[in-house]
C-alpha positions as CSV (number, residue, x, y, z in Angstrom):
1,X,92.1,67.0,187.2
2,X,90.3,67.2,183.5
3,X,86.6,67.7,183.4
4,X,85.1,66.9,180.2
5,X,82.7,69.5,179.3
6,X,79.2,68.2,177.0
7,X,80.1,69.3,173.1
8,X,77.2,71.6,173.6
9,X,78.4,73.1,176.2
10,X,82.1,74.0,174.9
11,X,80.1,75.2,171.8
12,X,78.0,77.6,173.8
13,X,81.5,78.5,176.0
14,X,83.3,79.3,172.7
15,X,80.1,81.6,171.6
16,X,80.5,83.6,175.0
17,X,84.3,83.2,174.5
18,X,83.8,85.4,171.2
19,X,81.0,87.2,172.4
20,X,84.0,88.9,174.9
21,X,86.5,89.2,172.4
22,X,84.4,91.3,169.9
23,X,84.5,93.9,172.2
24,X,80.9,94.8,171.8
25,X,78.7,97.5,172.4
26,X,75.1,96.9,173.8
27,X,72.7,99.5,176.0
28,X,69.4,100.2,176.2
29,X,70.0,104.1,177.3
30,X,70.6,106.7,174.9
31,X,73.4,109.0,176.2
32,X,75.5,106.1,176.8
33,X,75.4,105.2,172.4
34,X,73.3,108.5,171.0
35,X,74.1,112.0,171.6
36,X,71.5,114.7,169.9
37,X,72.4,115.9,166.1
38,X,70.3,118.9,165.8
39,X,67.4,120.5,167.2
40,X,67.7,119.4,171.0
41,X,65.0,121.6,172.2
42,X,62.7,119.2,169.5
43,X,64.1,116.6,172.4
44,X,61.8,114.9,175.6
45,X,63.0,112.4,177.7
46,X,60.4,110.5,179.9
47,X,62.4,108.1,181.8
48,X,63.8,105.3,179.5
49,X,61.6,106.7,176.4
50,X,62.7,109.4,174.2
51,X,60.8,111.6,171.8
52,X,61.7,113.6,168.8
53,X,59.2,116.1,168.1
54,X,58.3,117.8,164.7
55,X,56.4,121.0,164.7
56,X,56.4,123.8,161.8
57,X,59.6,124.8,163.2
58,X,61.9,121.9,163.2
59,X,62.3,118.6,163.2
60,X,65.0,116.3,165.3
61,X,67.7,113.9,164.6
62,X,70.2,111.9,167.0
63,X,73.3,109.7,166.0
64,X,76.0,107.6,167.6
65,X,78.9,108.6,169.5
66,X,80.7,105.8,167.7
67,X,81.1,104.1,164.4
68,X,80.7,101.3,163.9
69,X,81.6,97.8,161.1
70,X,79.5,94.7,161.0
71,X,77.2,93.3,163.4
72,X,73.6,94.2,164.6
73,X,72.0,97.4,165.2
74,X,68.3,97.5,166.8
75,X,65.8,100.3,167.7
76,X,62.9,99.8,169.1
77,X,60.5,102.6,168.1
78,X,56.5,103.5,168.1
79,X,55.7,105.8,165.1
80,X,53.5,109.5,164.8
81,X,50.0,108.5,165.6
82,X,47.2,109.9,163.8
83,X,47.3,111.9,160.4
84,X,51.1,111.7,160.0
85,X,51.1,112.4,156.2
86,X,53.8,114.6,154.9
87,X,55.9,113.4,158.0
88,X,59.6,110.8,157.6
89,X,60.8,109.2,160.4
90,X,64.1,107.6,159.7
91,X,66.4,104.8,161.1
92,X,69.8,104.4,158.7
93,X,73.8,103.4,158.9
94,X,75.5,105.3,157.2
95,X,79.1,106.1,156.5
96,X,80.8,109.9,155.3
97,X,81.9,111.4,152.3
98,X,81.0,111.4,148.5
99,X,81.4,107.6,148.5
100,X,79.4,106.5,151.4
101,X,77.7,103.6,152.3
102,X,74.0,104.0,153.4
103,X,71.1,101.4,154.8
104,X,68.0,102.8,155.4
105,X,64.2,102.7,157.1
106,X,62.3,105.4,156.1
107,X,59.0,105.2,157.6
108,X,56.5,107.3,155.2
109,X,53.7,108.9,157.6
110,X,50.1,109.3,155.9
111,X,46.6,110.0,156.4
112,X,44.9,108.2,159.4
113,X,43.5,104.8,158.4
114,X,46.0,104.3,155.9
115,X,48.7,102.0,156.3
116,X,51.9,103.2,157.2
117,X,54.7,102.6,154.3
118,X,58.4,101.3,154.8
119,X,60.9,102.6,152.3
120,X,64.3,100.8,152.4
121,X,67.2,101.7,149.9
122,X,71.3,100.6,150.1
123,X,73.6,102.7,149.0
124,X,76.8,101.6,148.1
125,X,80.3,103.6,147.0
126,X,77.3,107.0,147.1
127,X,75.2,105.5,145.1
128,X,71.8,104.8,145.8
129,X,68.8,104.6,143.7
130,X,67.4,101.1,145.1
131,X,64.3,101.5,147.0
132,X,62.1,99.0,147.8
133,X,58.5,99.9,149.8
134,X,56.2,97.9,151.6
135,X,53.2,98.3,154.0
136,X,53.5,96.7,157.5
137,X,51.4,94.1,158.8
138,X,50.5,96.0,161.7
139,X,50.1,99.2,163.1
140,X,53.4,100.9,163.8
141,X,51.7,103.6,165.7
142,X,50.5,101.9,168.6
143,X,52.7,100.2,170.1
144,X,56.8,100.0,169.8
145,X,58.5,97.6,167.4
146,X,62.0,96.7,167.4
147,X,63.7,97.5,163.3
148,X,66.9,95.6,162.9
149,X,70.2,96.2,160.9
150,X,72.3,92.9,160.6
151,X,75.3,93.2,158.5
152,X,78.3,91.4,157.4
153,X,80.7,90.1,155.1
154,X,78.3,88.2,153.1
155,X,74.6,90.0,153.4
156,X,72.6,93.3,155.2
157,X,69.5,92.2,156.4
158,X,66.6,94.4,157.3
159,X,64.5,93.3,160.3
160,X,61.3,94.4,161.5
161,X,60.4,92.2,164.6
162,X,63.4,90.3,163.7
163,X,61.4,89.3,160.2
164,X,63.3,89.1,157.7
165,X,62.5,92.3,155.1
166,X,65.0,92.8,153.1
167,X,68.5,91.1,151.8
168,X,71.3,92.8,150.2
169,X,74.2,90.2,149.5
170,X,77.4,90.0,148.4
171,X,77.7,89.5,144.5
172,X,81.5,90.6,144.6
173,X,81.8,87.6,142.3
174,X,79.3,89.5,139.8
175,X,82.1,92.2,140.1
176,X,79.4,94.2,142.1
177,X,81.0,96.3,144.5
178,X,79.9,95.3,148.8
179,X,80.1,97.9,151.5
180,X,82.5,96.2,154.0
181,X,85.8,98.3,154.1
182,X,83.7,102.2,155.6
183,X,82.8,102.0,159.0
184,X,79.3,103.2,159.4
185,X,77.5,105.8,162.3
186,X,73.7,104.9,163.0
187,X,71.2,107.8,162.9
188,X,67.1,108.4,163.3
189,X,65.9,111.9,162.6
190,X,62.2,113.0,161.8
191,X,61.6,115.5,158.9
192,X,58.4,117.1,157.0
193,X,58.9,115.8,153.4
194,X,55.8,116.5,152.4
195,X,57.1,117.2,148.8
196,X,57.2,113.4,148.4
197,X,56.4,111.1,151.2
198,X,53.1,110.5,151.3
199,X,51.1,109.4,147.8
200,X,54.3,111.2,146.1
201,X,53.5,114.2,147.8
202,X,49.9,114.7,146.7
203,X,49.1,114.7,150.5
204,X,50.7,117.6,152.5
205,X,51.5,117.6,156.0
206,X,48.2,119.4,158.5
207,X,50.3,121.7,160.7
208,X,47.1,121.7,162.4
209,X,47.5,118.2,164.0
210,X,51.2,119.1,164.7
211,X,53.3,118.4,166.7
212,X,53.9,115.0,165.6
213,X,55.9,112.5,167.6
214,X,58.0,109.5,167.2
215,X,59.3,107.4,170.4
216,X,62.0,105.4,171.1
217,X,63.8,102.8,173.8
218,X,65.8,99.7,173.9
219,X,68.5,100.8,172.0
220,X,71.4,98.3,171.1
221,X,74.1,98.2,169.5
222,X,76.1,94.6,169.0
223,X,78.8,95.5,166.7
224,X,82.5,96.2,166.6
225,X,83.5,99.6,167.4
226,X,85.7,101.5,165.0
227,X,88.3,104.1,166.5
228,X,88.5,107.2,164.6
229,X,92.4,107.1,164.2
230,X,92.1,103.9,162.2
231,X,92.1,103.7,158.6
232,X,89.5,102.1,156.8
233,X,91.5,98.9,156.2
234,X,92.6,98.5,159.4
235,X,89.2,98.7,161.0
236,X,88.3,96.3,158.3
237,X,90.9,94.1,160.0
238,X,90.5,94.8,163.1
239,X,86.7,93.7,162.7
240,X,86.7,90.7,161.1
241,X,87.5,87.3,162.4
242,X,91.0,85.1,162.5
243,X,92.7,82.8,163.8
244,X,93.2,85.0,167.0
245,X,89.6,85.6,167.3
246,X,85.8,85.0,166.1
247,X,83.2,87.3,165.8
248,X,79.7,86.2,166.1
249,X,78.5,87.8,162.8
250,X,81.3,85.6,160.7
251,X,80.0,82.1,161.9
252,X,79.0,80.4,158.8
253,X,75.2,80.0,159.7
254,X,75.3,84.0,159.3
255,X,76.4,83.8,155.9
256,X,72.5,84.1,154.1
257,X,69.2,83.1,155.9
258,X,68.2,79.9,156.9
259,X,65.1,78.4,156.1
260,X,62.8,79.6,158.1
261,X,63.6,83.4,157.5
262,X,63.7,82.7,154.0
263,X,60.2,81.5,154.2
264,X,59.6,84.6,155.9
265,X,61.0,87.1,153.4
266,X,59.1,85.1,150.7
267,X,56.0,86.2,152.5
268,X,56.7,89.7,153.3
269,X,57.1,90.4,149.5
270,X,54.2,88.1,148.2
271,X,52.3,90.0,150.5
272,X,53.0,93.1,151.7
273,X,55.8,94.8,149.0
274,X,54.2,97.4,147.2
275,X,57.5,98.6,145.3
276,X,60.6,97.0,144.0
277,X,63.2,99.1,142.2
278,X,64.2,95.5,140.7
279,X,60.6,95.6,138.9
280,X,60.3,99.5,138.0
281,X,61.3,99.0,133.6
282,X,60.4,102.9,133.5
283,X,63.0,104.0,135.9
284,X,65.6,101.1,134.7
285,X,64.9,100.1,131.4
286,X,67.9,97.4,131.4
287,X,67.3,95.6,135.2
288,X,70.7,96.9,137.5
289,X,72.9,93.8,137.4
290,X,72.3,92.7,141.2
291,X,68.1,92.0,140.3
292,X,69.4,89.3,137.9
293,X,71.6,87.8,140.4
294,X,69.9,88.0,143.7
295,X,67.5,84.9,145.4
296,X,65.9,87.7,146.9
């Protein structure tokens, strides 16, 4: 006997239809994604939280035990409390070699009162060199906030609180080169750069208030999984949609922000931005190609 099934319903079917055939990766514990990258005795876990510890010693740093190409990566994390100036804490993707691809949160500690700054750069084919900074709307320090990397075929987006922060799109067309052919490992790691985080390192890092602490939980990862046997093109293959399957990240509502998130990007930059490489005429006198192209 047929039952006809609601179009909304066979919609929302099909979405957990694809949803199985991505073969994703999601978890909220660590050892089942993360596995320690140096300094494990800088390490405490306290049930589901985890905290990396910088002291005069060492810092800490943790990546996945996979790679991983398109989709959405989220970490929710609470930042050093207190005088954290000189100190990074850093959430990225990043790929290997000479010519990787890179997409940061660098979270640039300072003195207490002052607001905590957000650097965010793309690198793409190694190179780099496209920071943007901007001070958060709240205070990362006391209380956890979930930072987002969405990325496909068409855009990166940075999320903070699943705002919209930043927007890196696809200007292939412009003959500007996109990183979607190197699958990419996700990493966090605190560090004293007190050479140049905080007021471009005119503010050192007081030992005396060490040791400093970031904290973590709810990790997740929803993004296809790359084997390490697989060469960069067939992973490329292998993680992008056809007529066999659909990923979630390729439906075309995915392909830029909608309105609402566009409205919300607007505002970050009107009012919180404090640095654009797209506006800095001293560092790039003739403005890199992609600043005359992109809506954002």
């Amino acid at each position: 006997m047929a039952v006809s099934v609601p179009a909304n319903m066979s919609v929302f079917l099909g979405f957990l239809v694809g949803l199985v055939l991505v073969g994703l990766v999601s978890s909220a514990k660590f050892d089942e994604l993360f596995q320690p990258s140096w300094a494990l005795d800088h390490f405490a876990h306290e049930g589901e939280l985890l905290k990396l510890k910088l002291d005069n010693f060492s810092g800490a740093g943790f990546q996945s035990k996979s790679k991983y190409m398109f989709g959405k990566v989220s970490i929710q994390i609470k930042l050093v409390e207190g005088d954290s100036a000189g100190t990074v804490t850093a959430f990225y993707m990043s790929s290997d070699g000479p010519t990787h691809n890179e997409f940061d949160f660098e979270f640039l500690g300072n003195t207490t009162g002052e607001p905590y700054t957000v650097q965010t750069n793309v690198y793409v084919n190694g190179v780099g060199n496209r920071e943007q900074r901007l001070n958060l709307w709240f205070d990362p320090t006391t209380d956890f906030h979930t930072y987002s990397l969405f990325w496909n075929q068409r855009q990166v987006v940075f999320m903070v609180d699943e705002t919209p922060i930043r927007v890196h799109t696809n200007m292939e067309h412009k003959g500007l080169p996109f990183p979607k052919d190197q699958a990419m490992g996700v990493y966090s790691s605190i560090w004293n750069a007190d050479d140049w985080a905080t007021q471009g390192g005119r503010v050192k890092t007081d030992w005396s208030h060490a040791p400093f602490f970031a904290s973590y939980k709810n990790f997740e990862i929803d993004a296809c999984e790359c084997p390490v046997s697989l060469a960069s093109a067939d992973n490329a293959k292998k993680c992008s949609s056809s007529a066999e399957k659909r990923y979630w990240w390729d439906e075309p509502t995915l392909s830029e922000l909608n309105l609402h998130q566009s409205h919300q990007l607007m505002w970050v930059r009107a009012k919180h931005m404090v640095y654009d490489y797209c506006s800095d005429t001293a560092r790039f006198p003739v403005i890199p190609v992609e600043c005359e192209h992109h809506r954002h």
